[in-house]
C-alpha positions as CSV (number, residue, x, y, z in Angstrom):
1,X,103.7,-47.4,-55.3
2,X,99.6,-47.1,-55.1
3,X,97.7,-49.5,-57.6
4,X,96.2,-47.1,-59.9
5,X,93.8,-50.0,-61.2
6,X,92.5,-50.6,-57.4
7,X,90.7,-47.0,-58.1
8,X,87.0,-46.4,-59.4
9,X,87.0,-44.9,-62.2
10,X,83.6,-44.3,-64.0
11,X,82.6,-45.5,-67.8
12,X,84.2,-42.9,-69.4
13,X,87.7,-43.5,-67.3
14,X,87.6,-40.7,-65.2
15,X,87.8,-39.9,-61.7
16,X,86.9,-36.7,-60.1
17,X,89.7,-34.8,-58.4
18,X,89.2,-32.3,-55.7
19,X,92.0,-29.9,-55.8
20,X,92.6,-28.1,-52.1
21,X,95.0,-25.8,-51.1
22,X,97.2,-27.6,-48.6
23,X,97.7,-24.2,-46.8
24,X,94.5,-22.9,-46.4
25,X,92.7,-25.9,-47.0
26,X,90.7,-24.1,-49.2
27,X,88.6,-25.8,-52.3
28,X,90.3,-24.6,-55.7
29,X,89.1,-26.4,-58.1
30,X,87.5,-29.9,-59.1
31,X,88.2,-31.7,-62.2
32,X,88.9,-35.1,-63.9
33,X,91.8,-37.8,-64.3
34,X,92.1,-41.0,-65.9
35,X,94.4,-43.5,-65.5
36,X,97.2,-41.5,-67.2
37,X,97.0,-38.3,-65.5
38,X,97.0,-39.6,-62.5
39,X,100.5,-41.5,-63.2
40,X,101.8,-38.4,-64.8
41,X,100.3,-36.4,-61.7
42,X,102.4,-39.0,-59.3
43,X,105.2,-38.8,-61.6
44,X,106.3,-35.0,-62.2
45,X,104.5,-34.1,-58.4
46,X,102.3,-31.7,-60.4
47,X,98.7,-31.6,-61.3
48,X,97.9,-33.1,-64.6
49,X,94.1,-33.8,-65.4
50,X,92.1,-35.0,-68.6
51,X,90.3,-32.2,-70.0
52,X,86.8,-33.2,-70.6
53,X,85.8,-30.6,-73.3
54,X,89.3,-30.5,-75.1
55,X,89.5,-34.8,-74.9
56,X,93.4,-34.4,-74.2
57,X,95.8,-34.1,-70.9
58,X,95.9,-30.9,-69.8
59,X,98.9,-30.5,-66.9
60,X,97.9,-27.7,-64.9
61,X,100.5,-24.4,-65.3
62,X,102.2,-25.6,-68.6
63,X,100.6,-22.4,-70.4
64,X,100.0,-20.4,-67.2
65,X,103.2,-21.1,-65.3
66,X,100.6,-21.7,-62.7
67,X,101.8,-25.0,-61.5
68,X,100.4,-27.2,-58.7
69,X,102.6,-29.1,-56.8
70,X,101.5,-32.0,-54.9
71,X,101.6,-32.5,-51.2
72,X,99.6,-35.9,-51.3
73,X,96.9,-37.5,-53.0
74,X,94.2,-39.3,-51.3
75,X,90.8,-41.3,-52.4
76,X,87.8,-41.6,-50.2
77,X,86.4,-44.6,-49.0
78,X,84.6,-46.1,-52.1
79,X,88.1,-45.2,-53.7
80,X,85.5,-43.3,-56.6
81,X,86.9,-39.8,-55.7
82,X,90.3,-37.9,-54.8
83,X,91.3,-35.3,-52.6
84,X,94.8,-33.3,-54.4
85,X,96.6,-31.4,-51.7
86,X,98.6,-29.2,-53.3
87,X,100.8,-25.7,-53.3
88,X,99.7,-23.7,-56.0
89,X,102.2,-20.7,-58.1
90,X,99.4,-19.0,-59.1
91,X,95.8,-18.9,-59.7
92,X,93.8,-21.8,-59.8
93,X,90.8,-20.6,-62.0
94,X,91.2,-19.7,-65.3
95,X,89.3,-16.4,-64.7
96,X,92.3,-15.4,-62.3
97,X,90.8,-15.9,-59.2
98,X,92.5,-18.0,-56.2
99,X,90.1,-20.4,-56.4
100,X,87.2,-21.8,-58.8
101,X,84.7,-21.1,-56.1
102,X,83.7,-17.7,-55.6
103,X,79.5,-17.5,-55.7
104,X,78.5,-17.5,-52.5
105,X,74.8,-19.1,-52.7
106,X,73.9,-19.5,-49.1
107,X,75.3,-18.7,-45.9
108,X,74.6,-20.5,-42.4
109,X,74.6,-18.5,-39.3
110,X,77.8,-20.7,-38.3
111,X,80.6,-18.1,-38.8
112,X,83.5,-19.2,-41.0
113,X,86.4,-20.7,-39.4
114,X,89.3,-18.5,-38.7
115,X,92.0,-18.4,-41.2
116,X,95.6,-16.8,-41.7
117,X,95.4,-16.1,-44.8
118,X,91.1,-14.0,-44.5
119,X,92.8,-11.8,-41.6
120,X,96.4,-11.1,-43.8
121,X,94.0,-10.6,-47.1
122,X,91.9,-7.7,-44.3
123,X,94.9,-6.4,-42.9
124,X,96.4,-5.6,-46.6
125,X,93.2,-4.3,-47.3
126,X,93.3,-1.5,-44.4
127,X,96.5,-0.3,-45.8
128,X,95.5,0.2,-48.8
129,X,92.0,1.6,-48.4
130,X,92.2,2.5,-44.7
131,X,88.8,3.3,-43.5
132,X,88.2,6.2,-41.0
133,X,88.4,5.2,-37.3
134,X,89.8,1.7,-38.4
135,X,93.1,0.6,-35.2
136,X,95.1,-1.5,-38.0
137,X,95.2,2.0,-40.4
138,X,96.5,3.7,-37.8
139,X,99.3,1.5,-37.0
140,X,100.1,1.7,-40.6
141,X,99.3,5.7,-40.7
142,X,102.0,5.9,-38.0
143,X,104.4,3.9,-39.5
144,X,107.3,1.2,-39.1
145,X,108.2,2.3,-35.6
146,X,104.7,2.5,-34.0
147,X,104.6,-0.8,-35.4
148,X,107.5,-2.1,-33.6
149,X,106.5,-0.6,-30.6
150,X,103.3,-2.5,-30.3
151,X,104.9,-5.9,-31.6
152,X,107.1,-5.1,-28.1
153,X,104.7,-4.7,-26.2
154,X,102.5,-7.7,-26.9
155,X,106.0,-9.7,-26.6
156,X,106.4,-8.4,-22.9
157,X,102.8,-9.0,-21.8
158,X,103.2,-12.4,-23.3
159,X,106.2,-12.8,-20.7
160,X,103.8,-11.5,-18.0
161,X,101.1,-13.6,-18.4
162,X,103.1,-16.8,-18.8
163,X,105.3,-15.9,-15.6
164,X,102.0,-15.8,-14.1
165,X,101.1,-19.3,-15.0
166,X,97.7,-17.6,-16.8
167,X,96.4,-19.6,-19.2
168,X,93.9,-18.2,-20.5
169,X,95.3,-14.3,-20.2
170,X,98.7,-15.7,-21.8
171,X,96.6,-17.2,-24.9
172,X,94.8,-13.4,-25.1
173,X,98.1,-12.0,-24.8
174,X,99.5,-14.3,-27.9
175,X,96.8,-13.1,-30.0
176,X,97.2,-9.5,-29.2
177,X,101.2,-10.6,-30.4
178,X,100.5,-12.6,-33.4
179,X,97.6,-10.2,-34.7
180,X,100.5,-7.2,-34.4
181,X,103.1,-9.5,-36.2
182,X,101.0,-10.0,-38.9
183,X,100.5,-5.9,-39.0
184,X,104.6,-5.8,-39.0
185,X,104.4,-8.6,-41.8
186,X,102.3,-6.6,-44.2
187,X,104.1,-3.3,-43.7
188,X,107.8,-5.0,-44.6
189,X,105.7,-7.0,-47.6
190,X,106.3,-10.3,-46.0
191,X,103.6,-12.8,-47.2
192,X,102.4,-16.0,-44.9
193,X,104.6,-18.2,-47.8
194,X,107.6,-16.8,-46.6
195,X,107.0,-17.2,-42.8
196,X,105.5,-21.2,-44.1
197,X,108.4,-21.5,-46.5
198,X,110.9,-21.0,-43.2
199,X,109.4,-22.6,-40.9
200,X,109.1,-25.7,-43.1
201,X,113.4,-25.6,-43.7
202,X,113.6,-25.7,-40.0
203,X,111.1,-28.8,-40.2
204,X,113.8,-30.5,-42.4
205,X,116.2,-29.5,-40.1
206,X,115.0,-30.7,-36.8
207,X,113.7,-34.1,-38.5
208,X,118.0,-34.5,-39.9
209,X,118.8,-33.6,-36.3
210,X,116.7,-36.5,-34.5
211,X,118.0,-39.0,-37.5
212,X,121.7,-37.9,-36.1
213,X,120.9,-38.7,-32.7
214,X,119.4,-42.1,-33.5
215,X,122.6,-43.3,-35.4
């Protein structure tokens, strides 16, 4: 196991820990461990910190249920600071909010980078307050069918393209499919931690496979 004591930790005992959504890779939160929480954090696989204002542990989602299950835990170079990847049950902020960071204070003219989870939070949105004129409101105006229609579609211009050898019209193709999945997603009330949830069981599956064949 990681030495603990090889860490930085400052003159009060504490180390700040950056707490990032391992699916979105969004920041959620940042706060403090000491020697103990971080051993308790590596023990149970959940967040635990050291509550600054309180002076006492503070395991993240023992009042909330809103647990935080840890995919890794890594420290920068100076070993001073950690990165917490983790899967979350619930919000991280204490104000309910996904995440700790919500003020926006300045924004470059370098768009965001595209994420799942921004288009699935806009398509849910055109469902449910489905502005006039809007292409996803209609799909969802028209229903199930329509729905399955277009996901068709897509699949057999996908088939095209590829046949073709297109690159770059089979990669156009693919995100005229996956945009229309997603649409088929959000009508059925499938959420991206289902689809992530499956394909990570057929992950585990695969990797007991290739251990078979190596025997």
């Amino acid at each position: 196991m990681f030495d603990i004591d090889s860490l930085k930790f400052d003159d009060k005992g504490l180390i700040p820990a950056v707490v990032v959504d391992s699916g979105s890779k969004k920041v959620l939160t940042v706060a403090y461990m000491n020697k103990e929480s971080l051993r308790i954090s590596m023990e149970k696989g959940l967040t635990c910190f050291w509550s600054r204002s309180r002076q006492e542990l503070w395991l993240k989602g023992e009042t909330s249920g809103n647990y935080q299950h840890i995919v890794s835990i890594t420290a920068d170079c100076d070993r001073d600071a950690l990165v917490v990847e983790v899967v979350k049950d619930g919000p991280a902020c204490h104000l309910g909010t996904d995440s700790c960071f919500n003020e926006v204070i300045y924004e470059g003219e370098t768009p965001p980078a595209f994420q799942y989870e921004a288009l699935m939070e806009l398509l849910k949105g055109r469902k449910e307050n489905p502005p006039e004129g809007s292409y996803t409101s209609y799909l969802f105006e028209k229903g199930l069918d329509k729905i399955l229609k277009k996901v068709g579609e897509e699949c057999t211009e996908v088939i095209i393209s590829a046949k073709d050898n297109d690159k770059p019209n089979t990669v156009y193709e693919l995100g005229d499919l996956a945009y229309h999945a997603m649409v088929l997603m959000v009508e059925m009330g499938i959420s991206l931690e289902e689809l992530k949830t499956e394909l990570a069981s057929r992950h585990v599956i695969d990797h007991k496979v290739k251990q078979e064949k190596m025997k």
